[in-house]
NUGU-546219 format. One record per residue (C-alpha): residue in one letter; x, y, z. Coordinates in nm, 4 decimals. Example, Ala and Ser with C-alpha at 12.3 -4.5 7.8 and 13.67 -1.06 7.14 Angstrom:
2
(site a; (1.2300; -0.4500; 0.7800)) (site s; (1.3670; -0.1060; 0.7140)) 
This chain:
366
(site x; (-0.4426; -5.8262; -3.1076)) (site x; (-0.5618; -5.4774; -3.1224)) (site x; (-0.3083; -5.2456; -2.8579)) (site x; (-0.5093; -4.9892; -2.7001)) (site x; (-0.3335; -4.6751; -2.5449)) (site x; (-0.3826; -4.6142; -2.1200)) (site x; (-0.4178; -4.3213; -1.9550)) (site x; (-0.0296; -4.3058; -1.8862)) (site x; (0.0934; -4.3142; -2.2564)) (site x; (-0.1259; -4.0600; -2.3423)) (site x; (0.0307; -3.8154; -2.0724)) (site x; (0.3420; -3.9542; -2.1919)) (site x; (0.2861; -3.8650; -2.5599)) (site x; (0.1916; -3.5071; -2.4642)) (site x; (0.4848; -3.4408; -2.2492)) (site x; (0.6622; -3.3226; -2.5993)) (site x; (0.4003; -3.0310; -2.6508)) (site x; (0.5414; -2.7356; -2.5024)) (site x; (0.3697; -2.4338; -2.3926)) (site x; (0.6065; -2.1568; -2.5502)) (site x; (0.5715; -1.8562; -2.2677)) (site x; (0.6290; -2.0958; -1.9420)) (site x; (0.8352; -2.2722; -2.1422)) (site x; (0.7351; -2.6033; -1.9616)) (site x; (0.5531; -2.9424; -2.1405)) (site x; (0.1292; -2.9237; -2.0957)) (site x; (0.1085; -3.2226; -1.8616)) (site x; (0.4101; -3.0630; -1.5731)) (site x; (0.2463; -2.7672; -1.5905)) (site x; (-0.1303; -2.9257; -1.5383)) (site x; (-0.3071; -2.8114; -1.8103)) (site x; (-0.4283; -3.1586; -1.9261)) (site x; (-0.7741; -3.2487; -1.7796)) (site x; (-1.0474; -3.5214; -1.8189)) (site x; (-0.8381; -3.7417; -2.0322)) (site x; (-1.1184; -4.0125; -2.1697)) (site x; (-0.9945; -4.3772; -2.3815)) (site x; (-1.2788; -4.5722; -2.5464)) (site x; (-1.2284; -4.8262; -2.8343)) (site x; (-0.9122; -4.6044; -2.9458)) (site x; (-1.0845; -4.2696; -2.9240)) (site x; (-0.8988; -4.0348; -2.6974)) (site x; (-1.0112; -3.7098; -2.5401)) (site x; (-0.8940; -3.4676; -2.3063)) (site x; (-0.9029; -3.1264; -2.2835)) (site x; (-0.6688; -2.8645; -2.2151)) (site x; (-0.7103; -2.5501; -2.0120)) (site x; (-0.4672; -2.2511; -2.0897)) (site x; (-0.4247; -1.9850; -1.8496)) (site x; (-0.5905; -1.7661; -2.0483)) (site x; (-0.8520; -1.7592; -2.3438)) (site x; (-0.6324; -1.5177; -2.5281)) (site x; (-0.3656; -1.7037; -2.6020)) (site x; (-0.2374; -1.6644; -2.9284)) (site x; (-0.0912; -2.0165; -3.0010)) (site x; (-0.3810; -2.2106; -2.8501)) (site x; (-0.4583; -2.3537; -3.2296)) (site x; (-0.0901; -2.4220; -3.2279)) (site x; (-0.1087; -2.6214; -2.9121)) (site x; (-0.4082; -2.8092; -2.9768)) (site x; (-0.2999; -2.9290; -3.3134)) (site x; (0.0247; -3.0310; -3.1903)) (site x; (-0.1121; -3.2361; -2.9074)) (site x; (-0.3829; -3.4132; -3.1437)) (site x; (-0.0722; -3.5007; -3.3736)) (site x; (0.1189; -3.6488; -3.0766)) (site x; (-0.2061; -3.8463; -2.9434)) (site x; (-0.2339; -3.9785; -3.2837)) (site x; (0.0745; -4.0901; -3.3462)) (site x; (0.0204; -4.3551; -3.0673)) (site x; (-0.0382; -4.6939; -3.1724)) (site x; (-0.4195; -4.8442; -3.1448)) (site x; (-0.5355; -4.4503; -3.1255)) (site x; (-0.8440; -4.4288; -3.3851)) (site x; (-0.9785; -4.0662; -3.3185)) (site x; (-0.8165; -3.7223; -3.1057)) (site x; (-1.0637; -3.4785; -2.9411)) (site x; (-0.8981; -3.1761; -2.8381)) (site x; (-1.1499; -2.9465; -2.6281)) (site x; (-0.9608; -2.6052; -2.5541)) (site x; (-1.0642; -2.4167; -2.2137)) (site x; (-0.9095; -2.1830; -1.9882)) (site x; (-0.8252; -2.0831; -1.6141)) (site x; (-0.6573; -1.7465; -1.5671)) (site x; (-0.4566; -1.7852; -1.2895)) (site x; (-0.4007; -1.4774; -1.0504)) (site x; (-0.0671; -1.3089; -0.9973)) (site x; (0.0035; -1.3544; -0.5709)) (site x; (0.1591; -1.1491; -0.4642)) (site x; (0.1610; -1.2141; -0.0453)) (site x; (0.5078; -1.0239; 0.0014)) (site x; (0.3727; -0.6922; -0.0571)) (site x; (0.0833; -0.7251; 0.2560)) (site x; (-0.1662; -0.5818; -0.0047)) (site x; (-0.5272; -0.7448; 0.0162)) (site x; (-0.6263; -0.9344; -0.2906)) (site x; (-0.9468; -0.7702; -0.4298)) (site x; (-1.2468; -0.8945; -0.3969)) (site x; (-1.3926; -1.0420; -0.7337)) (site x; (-1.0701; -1.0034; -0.9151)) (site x; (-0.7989; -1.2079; -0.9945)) (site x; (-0.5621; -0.9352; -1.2143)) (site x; (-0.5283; -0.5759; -1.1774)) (site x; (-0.3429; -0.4064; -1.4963)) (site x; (-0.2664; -0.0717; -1.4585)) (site x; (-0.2435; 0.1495; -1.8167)) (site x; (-0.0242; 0.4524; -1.7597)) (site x; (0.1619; 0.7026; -1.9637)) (site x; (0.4528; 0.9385; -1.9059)) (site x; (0.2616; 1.2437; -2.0437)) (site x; (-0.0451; 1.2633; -2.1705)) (site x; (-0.2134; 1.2901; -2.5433)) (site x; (-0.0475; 0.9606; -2.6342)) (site x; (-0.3692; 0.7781; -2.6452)) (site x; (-0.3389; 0.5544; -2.3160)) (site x; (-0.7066; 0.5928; -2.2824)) (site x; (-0.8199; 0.4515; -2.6347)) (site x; (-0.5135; 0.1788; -2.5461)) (site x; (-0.6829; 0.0756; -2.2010)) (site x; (-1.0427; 0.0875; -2.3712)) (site x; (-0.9332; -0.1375; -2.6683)) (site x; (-0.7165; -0.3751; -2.4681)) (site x; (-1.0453; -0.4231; -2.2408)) (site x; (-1.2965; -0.5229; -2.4822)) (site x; (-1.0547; -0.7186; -2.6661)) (site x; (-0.9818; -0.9223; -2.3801)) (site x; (-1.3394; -0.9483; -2.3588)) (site x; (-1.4049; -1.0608; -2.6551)) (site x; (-1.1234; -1.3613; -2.6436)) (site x; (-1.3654; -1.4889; -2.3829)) (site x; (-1.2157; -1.3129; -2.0554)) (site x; (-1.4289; -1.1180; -1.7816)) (site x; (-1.3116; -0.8068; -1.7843)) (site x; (-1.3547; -0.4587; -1.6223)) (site x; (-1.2053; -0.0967; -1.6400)) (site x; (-1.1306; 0.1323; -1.3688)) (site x; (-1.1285; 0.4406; -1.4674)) (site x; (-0.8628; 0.6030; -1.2550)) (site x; (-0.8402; 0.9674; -1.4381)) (site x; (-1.0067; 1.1751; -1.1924)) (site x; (-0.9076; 1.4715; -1.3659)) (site x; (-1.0287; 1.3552; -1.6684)) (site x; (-1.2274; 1.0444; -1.7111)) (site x; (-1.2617; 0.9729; -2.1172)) (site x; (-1.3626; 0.5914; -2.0517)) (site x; (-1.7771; 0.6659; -2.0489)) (site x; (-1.7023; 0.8948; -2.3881)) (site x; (-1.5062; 0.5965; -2.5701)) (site x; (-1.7678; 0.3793; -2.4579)) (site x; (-2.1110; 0.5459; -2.5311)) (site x; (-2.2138; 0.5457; -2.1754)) (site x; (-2.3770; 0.8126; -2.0047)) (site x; (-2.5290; 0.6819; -1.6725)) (site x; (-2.5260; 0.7111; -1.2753)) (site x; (-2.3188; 0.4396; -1.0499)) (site x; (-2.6185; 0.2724; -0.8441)) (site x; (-2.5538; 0.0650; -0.5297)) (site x; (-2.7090; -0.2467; -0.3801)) (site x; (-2.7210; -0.1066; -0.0780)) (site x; (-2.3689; -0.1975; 0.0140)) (site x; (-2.1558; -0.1200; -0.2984)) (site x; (-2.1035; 0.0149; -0.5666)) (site x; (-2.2644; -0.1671; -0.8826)) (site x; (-2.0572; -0.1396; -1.1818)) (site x; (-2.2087; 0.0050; -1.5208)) (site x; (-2.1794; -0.2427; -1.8033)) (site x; (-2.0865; -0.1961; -2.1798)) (site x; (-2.0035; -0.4496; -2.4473)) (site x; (-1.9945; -0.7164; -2.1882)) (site x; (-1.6984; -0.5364; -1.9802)) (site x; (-1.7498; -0.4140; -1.6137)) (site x; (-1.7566; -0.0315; -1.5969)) (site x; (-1.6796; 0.2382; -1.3255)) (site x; (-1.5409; 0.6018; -1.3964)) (site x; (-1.5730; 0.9328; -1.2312)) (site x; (-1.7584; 1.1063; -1.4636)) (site x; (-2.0130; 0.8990; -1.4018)) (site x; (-2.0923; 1.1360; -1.0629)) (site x; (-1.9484; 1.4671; -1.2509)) (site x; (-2.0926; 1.6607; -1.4926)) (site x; (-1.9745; 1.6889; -1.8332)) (site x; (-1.8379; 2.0198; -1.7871)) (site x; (-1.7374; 1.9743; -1.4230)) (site x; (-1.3986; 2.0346; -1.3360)) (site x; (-1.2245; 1.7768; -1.0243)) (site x; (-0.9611; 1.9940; -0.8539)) (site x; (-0.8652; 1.7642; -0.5122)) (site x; (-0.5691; 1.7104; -0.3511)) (site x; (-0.3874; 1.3823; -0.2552)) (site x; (-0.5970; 1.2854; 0.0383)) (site x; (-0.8719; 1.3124; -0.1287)) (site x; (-0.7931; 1.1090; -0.4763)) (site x; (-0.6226; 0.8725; -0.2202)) (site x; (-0.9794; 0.8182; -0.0825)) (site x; (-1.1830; 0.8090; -0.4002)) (site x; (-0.9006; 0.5085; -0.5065)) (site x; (-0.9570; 0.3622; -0.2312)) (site x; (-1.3391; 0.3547; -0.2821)) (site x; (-1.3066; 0.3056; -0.6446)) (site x; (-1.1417; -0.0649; -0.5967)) (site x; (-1.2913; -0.1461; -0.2515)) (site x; (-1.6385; -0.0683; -0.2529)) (site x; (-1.6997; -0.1761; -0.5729)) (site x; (-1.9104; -0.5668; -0.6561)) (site x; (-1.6871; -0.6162; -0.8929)) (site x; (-1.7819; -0.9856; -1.0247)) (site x; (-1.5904; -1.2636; -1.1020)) (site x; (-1.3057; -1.0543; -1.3268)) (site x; (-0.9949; -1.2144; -1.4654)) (site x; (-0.8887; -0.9047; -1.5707)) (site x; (-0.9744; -0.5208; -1.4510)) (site x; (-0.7825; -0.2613; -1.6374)) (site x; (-0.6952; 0.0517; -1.4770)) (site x; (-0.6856; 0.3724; -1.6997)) (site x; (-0.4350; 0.5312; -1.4806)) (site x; (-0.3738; 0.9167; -1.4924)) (site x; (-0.0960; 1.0598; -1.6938)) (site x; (0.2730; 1.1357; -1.5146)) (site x; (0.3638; 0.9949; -1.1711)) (site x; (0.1501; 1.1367; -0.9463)) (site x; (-0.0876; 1.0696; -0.6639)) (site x; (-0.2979; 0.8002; -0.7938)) (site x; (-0.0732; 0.5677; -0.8676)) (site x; (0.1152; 0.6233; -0.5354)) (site x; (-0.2524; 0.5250; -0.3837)) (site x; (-0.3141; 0.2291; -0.6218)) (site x; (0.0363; 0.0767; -0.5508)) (site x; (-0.1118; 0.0751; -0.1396)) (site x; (-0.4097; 0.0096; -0.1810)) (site x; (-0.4342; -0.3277; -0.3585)) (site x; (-0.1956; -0.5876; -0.5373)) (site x; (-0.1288; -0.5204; -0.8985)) (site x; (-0.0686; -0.7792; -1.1344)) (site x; (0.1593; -0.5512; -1.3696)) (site x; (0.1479; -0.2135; -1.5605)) (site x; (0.1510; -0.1355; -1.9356)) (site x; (0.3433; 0.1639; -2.0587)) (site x; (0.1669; 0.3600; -2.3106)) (site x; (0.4395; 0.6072; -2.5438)) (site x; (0.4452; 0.7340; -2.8837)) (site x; (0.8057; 0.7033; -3.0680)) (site x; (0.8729; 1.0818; -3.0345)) (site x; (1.1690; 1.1510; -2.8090)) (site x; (0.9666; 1.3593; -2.5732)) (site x; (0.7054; 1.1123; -2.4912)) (site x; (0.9503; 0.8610; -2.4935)) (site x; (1.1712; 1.0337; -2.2385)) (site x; (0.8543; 1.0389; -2.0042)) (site x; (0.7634; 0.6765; -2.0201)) (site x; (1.0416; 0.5945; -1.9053)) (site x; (1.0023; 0.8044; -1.6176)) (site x; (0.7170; 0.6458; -1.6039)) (site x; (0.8910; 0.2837; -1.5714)) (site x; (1.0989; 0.3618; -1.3048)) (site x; (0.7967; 0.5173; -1.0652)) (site x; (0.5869; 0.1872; -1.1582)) (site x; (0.9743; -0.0143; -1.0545)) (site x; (1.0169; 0.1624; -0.7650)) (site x; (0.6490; 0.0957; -0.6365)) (site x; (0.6939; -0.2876; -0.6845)) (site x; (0.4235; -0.2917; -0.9680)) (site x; (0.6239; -0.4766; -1.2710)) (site x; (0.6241; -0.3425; -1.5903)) (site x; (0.4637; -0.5726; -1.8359)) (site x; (0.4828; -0.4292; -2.1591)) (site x; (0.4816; -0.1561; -2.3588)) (site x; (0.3090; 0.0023; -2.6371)) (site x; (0.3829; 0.2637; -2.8991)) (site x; (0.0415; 0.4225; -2.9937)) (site x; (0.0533; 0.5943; -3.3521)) (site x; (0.3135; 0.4367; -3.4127)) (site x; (0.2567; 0.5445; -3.7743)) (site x; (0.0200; 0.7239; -3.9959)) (site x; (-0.2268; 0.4714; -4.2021)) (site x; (-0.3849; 0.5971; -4.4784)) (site x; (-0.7561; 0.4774; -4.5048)) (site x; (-0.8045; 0.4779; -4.8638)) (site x; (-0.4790; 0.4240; -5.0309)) (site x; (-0.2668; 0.2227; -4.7226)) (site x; (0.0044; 0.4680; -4.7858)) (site x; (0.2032; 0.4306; -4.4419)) (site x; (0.3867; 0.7454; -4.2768)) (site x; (0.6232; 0.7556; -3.9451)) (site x; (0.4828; 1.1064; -3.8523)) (site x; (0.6239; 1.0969; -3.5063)) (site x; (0.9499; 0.8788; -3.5936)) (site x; (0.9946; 0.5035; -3.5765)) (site x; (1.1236; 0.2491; -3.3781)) (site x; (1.1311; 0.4568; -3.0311)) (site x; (0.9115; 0.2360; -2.8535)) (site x; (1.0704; -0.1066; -2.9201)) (site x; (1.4253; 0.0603; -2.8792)) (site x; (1.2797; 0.1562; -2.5218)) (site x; (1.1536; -0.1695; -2.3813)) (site x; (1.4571; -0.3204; -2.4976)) (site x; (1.6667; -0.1021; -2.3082)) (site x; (1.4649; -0.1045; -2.0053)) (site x; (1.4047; -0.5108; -2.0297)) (site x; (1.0186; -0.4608; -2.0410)) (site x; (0.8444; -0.6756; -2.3064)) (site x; (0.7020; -0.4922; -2.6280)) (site x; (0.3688; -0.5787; -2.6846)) (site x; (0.3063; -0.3700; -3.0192)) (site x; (0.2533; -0.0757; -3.2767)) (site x; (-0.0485; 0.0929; -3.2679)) (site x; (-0.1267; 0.3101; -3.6241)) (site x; (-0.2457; 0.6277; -3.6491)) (site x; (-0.5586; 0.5668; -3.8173)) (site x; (-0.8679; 0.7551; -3.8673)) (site x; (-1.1285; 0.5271; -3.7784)) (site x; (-0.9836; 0.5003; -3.3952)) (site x; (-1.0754; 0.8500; -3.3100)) (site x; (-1.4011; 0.8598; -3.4877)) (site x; (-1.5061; 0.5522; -3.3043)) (site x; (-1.3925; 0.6844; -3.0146)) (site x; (-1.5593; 1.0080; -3.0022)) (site x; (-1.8794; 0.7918; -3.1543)) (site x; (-1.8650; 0.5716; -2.8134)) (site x; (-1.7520; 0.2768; -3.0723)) (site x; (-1.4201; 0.1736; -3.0099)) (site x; (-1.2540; 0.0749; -3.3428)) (site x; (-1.1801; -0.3377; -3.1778)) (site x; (-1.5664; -0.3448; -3.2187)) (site x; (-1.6800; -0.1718; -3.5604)) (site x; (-1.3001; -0.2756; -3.7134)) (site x; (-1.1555; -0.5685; -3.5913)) (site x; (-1.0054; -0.7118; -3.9014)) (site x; (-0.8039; -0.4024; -3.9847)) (site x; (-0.4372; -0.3540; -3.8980)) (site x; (-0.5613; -0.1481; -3.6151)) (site x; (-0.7682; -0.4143; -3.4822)) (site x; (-0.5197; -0.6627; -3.5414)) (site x; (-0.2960; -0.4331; -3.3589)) (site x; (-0.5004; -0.4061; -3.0579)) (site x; (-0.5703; -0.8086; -3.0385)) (site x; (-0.1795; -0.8318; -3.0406)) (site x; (-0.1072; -0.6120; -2.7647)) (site x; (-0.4367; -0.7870; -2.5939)) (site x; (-0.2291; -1.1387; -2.6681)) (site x; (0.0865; -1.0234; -2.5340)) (site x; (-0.0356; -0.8803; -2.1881)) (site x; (-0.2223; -1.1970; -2.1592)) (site x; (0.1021; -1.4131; -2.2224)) (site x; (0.2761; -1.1438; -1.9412)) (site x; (-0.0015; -1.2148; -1.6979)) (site x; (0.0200; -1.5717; -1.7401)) (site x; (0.4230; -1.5430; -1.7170)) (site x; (0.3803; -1.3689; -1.4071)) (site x; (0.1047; -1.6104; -1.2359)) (site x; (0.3563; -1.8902; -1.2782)) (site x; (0.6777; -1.7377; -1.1706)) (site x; (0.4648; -1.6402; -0.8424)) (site x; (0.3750; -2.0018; -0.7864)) (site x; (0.7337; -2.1011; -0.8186)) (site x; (0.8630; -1.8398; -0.6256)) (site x; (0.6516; -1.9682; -0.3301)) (site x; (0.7493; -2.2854; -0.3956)) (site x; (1.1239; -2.1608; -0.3209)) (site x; (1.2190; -2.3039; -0.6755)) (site x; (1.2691; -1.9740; -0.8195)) (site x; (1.3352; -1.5884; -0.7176)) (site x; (1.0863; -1.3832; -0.8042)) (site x; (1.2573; -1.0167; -0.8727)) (site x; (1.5432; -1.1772; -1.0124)) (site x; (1.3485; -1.3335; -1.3409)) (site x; (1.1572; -1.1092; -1.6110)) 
């Protein structure tokens, strides 16, 4: 008599696969859908909470082993999908926006540390994982995202809002696209409060999982009116491992702490000097400032960026290096740092939902 495998001992068999950032089996957590049985052929599929996970191949293969190992099972399909969930925050009495489930605010201590090629490479990485993603570029004073990304346009409306400009698939919106090149921005607080506030709320921004903010340097106005004006998922410290910029980010932390925005990771950009022709590797600026850092201030480390030729040329070129050189260390670099805030955001969606659920505290868990 041929023993075929119910619906049941299927969930059953997949309660030992264990996502490794909620740290809870597939099947508690929901992520196993449309779970098919036909003459010993199983299917199901399961949706992450993100498309840029980086042990999704890990997952799947483990759960098509466990499947297997059932008795009567013939066949294991394992469709992958995902569902990124949005960080709620209701506490803070901010309005979600409108087409967006995740703002990520970028930011910097000081500037010249490269936040700007950081939030325009985490972006189109995301992207190109299989999110829907959009950057906000929040340097009035000097908005580098249209130069990074070859675009030199005019915002248009649809007669209500603003209509973002779009680039490599991401969702687009800076100020110099109503400046001139050579235009200088000198306003005071009301008035960058307001162009915030018209920046995120009177913008169609559609259907995002993700919009990155390219926040200003230091810890001034703008991110004072970004942490009012709507909910923000998390912010990602940008330093290099020299003492000075390192003493600023973590300046930097505390503001982004004592706004309520959590810090989700950080990065050390040029991190070291990489040698294009011979590979010859150089700590021009020190090494291991960053990671010493976020361990200090318990904020996750996402990654090293190098110093590496290619990033500025594509940069200045309006090609940013994740799309002419993905498969170098830089590139890898970037899709690890795009991995980890991912995994953060993901971290954070859930401990929200279980913090409403009264089963957890929210501050109280990193």
């Amino acid at each position: 008599m041929t023993v075929t495998p119910d619906h049941a001992a299927v969930l059953d068999a997949l309660k030992v696969v264990v996502d490794p950032d909620l740290r809870r089996d597939i099947v508690s957590l929901g992520f196993v859908k449309d779970v098919t049985i036909d003459s010993g052929r199983v299917s199901f599929t399961i949706e992450l909470t993100t498309p840029a996970c980086p042990v999704k191949d890990q997952l799947r293969d483990q759960a098509a082993a466990a499947v297997r190992a059932l008795p009567g099972v013939v066949d294991v399909t394992v469709q992958m999908a995902a569902n990124v969930r949005s960080v709620s925050m209701p506490e803070t009495g901010r309005t979600p926006l409108p087409g967006v489930k995740n703002v990520i605010a970028v930011g910097a201590g000081k500037g010249g540390v490269g936040k700007t090629t950081v939030s325009v490479n985490l972006a189109l990485t995301l992207a190109k994982c299989g999110s829907r993603v959009g950057i906000l570029d929040g340097d009035m004073y000097g908005p580098n995202v249209p130069i990074m990304l070859g675009l030199s346009t005019q915002l248009e409306t649809d007669g209500k809002q603003i209509v973002p400009a779009e680039k490599f698939g991401i969702q687009v919106v800076s100020m110099g696209f109503l400046t001139k090149d050579d235009a200088a921005v000198m306003w005071r607080g009301p008035m960058l409060h307001g162009a915030v506030q018209q920046f995120f709320r009177d913008v169609a921004w559609k259907d995002l999982d993700y919009l990155i903010v390219d926040m200003p340097p230091g810890t001034g106005d703008v991110a004072l009116s970004l942490s009012q004006t709507v909910p923000v998922a998390g912010a990602i410290l940008v330093t290099t491992p020299q003492q000075v910029s390192l003493a600023d980010t973590k300046r930097a932390i505390r503001m982004y702490q004592k706004l309520n925005i959590q810090p989700i990771g950080l990065v050390e950009n040029m991190s070291y000097y990489a040698c294009t022709n011979c590979h010859y590797e150089a700590d021009i600026f020190g090494h291991g400032g960053g990671e010493a850092l976020a361990a200090e201030m318990e904020v996750p480390f996402l990654g090293r960026v190098p110093m590496y030729q290619p990033i500025r040329e594509g940069s200045d070129a309006g090609v940013p290096l994740i799309n002419s050189e993905p498969d170098s260390p830089a590139g890898r670099a970037f899709l690890a740092v795009a991995e980890g805030a991912a995994a953060q955001i993901s971290i954070a969606a859930h401990r929200a939902v279980e913090a409403n659920k009264g089963k957890i505290p929210l501050m109280q868990v990193r």
